[in-house]
N, C-alpha and C positions, 0 to 999 in steps of 0.2 A: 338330557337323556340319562336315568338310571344305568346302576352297574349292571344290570342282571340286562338290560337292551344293551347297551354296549359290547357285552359277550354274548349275545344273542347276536348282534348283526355279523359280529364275526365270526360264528360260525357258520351263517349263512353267507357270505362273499367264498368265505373258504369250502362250501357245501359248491358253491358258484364253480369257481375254479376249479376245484378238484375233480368234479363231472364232466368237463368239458373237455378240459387236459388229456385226462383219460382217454376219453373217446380220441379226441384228436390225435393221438399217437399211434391207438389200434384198427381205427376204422380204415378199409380200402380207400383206395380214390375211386369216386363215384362218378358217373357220365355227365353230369352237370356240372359238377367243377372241372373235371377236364376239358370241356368247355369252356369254362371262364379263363383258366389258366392256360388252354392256347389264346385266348384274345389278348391275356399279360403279354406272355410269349411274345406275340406278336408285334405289339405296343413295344417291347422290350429291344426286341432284336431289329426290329426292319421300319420304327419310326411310326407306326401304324396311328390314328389317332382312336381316342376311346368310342368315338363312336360307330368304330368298324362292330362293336358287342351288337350294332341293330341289325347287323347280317345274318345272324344266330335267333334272333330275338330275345336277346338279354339286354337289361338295363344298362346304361353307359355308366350309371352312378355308381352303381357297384364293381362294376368295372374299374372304373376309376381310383377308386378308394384298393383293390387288387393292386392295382398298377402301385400306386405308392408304398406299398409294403413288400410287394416285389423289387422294387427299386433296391429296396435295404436289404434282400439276400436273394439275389437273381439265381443263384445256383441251386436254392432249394424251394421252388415257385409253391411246392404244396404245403409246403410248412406256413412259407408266408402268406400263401391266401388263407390257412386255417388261422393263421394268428391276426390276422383281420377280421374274420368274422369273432372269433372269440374278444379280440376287442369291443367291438362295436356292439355285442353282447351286454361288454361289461357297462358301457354306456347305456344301453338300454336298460340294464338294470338299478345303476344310478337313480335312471329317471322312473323307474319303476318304486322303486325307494322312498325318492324323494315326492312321487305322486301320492303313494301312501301314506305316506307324514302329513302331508298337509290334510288329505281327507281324513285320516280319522288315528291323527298324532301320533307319537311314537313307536306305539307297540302296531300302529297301522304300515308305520316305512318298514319292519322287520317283518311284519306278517307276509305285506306285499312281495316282499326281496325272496323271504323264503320259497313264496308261493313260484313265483320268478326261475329262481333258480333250481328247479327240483322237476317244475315241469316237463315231463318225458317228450315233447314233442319240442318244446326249445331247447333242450337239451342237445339232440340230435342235431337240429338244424345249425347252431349255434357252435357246432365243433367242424361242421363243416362249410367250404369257401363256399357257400352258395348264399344267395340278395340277403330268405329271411332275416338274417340278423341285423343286417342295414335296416331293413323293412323296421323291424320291431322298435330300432332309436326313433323311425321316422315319425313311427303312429303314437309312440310314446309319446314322443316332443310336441305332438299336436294335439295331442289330450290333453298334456301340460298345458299348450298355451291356451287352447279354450275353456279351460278350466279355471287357468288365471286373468283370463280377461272377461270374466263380469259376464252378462249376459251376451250370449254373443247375436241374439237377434235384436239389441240396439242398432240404430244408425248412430252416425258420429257427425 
């Protein structure tokens, strides 16, 4: 990768972060994470398992993934479920990245990332503890993988 892409991707991780942080520091807590974060709660304090989330009708996975970042600062439950989704974000962006490189090389992983990071609707989502951002690594990762495995309506 050229210098002028290499500072290019870096201002878009850092375009990444900078948007999300933000938000995540000033946004309320919203009715859907306070949801997820009583099911942490719950998991936390009274043993609960992850799949008490399908009483709510929330996903266990992303529950789950709450739960272990809860684990690492159980006194501040909304910081740690916003620092999970912005994780999981940032995975998703990786794979948004590394999707665009391969389809149309270099200046296609920075295009992508950019585009990634900038979008007003994952941006939001993405600052706050709610699935999307889980969601996004998933459908990325599965884009990836049938993209890398050839035709996928061969049989084997």
């Amino acid at each position: 990768m050229r210098g002028g892409l290499v500072l290019l991707t870096i201002a878009a991780a850092a375009l990444f972060l900078g948007l999300r942080i933000a938000l995540a520091r000033h946004l309320p807590l919203f009715n859907d994470e306070a949801m997820y974060l009583y099911l942490v709660q719950e998991i936390l304090e009274k043993g609960a398992t992850p799949l008490i989330s399908f009483t709510l009708g929330k996903p266990p996975l992303f529950t789950t993934w709450l739960w272990l970042f809860g684990r690492l600062n159980p006194d501040h439950l909304l910081l740690a479920g916003r620092a999970a989704a912005i994780t999981a974000a940032a995975i998703a962006g990786l794979l948004a990245w590394r999707l665009g490189r391969k389809l149309a090389g270099d200046a296609g992983g920075v295009l992508a990332l950019f585009l990634f990071s900038s979008n007003p609707y994952l941006v939001l989502h993405d600052s706050l503890a709610l699935y999307e951002s889980l969601s996004s690594v998933l459908e990325l990762a599965m884009l990836s993988f049938l993209l890398g495995s050839g035709d996928p309506s061969r049989t084997r």
